[in-house]
N, C-alpha and C positions, 0 to 999 in steps of 0.2 A: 534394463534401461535405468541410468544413472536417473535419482530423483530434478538435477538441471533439467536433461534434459526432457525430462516429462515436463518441469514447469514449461520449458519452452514450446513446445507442442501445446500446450494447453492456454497460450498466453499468443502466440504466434497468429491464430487465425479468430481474435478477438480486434474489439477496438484499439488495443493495446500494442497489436502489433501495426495497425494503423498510425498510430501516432508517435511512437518511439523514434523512427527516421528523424521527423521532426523536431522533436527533443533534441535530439545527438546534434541535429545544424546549430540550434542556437548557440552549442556550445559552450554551458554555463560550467563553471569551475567545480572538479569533483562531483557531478551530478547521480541523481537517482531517481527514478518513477518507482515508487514506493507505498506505502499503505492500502486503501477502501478498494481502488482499483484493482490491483493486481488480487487484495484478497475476496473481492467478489467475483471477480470472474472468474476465480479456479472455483471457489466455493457453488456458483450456480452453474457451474459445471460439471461437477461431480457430485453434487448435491441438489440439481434442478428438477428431479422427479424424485422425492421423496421417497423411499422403501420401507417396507416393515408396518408399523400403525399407524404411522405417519398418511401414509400411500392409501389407506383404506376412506379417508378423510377429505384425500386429494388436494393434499396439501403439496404446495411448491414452494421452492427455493425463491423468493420476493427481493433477495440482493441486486443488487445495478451498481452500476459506475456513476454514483454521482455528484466527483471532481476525478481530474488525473492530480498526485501530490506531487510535485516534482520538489525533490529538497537537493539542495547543494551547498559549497563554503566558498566564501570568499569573505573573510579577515578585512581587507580594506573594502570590502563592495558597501551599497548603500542598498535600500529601499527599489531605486531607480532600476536597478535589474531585475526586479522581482515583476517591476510590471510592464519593462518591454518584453520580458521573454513571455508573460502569458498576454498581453498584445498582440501578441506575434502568432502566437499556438491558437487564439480565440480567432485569428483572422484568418486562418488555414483551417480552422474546423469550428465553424460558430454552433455548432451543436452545441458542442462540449465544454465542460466549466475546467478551468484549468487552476489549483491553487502552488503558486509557487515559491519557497519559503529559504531564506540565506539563510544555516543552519546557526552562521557564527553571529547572527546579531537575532536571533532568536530570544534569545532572553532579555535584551534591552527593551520589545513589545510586547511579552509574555510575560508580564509578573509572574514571581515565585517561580520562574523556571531559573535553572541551573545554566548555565553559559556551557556551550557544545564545542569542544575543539575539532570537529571533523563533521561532515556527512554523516559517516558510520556510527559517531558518536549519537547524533540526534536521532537515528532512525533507532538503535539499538535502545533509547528510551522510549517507543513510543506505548501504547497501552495494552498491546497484544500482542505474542510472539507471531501468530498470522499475518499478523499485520504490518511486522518488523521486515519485512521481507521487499528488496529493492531490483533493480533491474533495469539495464540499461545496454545501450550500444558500443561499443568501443572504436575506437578509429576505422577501423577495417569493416566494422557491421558485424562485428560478430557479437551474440549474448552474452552480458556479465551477470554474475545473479551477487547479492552480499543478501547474506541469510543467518545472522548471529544465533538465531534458536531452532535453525535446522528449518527442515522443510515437513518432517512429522506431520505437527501439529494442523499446517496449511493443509495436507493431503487427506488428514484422520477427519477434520469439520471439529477441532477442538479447538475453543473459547479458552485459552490461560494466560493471565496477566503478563508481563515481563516483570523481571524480580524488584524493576524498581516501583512496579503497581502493586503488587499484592493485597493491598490492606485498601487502594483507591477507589472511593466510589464511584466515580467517572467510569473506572473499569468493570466494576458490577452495572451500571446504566445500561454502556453499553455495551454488554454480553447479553445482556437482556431483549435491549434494541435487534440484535443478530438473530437471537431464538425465534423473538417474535416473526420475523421476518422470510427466517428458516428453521423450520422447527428440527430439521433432520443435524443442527449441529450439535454437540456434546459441551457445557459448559464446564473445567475444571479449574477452580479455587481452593485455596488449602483452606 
């Protein structure tokens, strides 16, 4: 089994696969359900019973979904998209927190951020290769995955920056933040 489709198996019969339909209607420009979500549910999936001396402790995998990130572009869009499409997702699932963010005016609210020319662009920075990791529907309903640092890292419960964190302490926080919460992940920093 190709590593997609495990992701999709593994994301398919979560909230995740719950709420993606949804996503794909709003039909925002270039879109992607990306980051915490998709990297906690594989992670307390395959890391939700600890093993090893972890497991003697009885420690568990404490990750949860708690926003779906949906990141997309649109170059002329405004602010005004960002908060009817999670209007719209909060009104079809008031469970769930929904953060939705136009990749291309990113940096106009984001001091010290870089200006994203794409979707791909903005996720392929974000603080984690795990976490780099997007997914979405395509016309037809079928799975796209954009996964610029592979899917290794997702599948091993390894913590590594993306090359443009390295040195970021944000990205030490929160690598820290994830241990604590999962102790069965592996943190690697050069």
């Amino acid at each position: 089994m190709n590593t997609a489709t495990r992701l999709q198996i593994l994301l398919a019969d979560s909230p995740i696969g719950t709420v993606l339909p949804a996503i794909a209607q709003i039909n925002l420009p270039n879109w992607w359900l990306a980051g915490g979500a998709v990297r906690n549910t594989v992670w307390r999936k395959l890391f939700g019973d600890c093993t090893g001396a972890s497991a003697l402790t009885g420690d568990r995998c404490q990750l949860i979904i708690k926003d779906f990130d949906i990141a997309f572009f649109d170059a002329e869009g405004d602010r005004s998209q960002e908060l009817a499409a999670k209007t719209s997702l909060s009104e079809q699932f008031p469970h769930y927190l929904f953060d939705v963010k136009n990749q291309a005016s990113f940096a106009r609210w984001r001091s010290g951020r870089r200006t994203y020319t794409s979707t791909e662009d903005g996720i392929t920075d974000w603080l984690h290769t795990a976490t780099a990791v997007g997914v979405r529907l395509d016309a037809q309903g079928e799975w796209q995955f954009f996964t610029p640092y592979g899917l290794d890292d997702l599948f091993a419960g390894i913590i590594r920056p993306t090359p443009a964190h390295t040195n970021n302490p944000d990205a030490e926080r929160k690598a820290a933040e994830f241990l604590q919460k999962c102790p069965c992940l592996q943190r690697l920093f050069l």
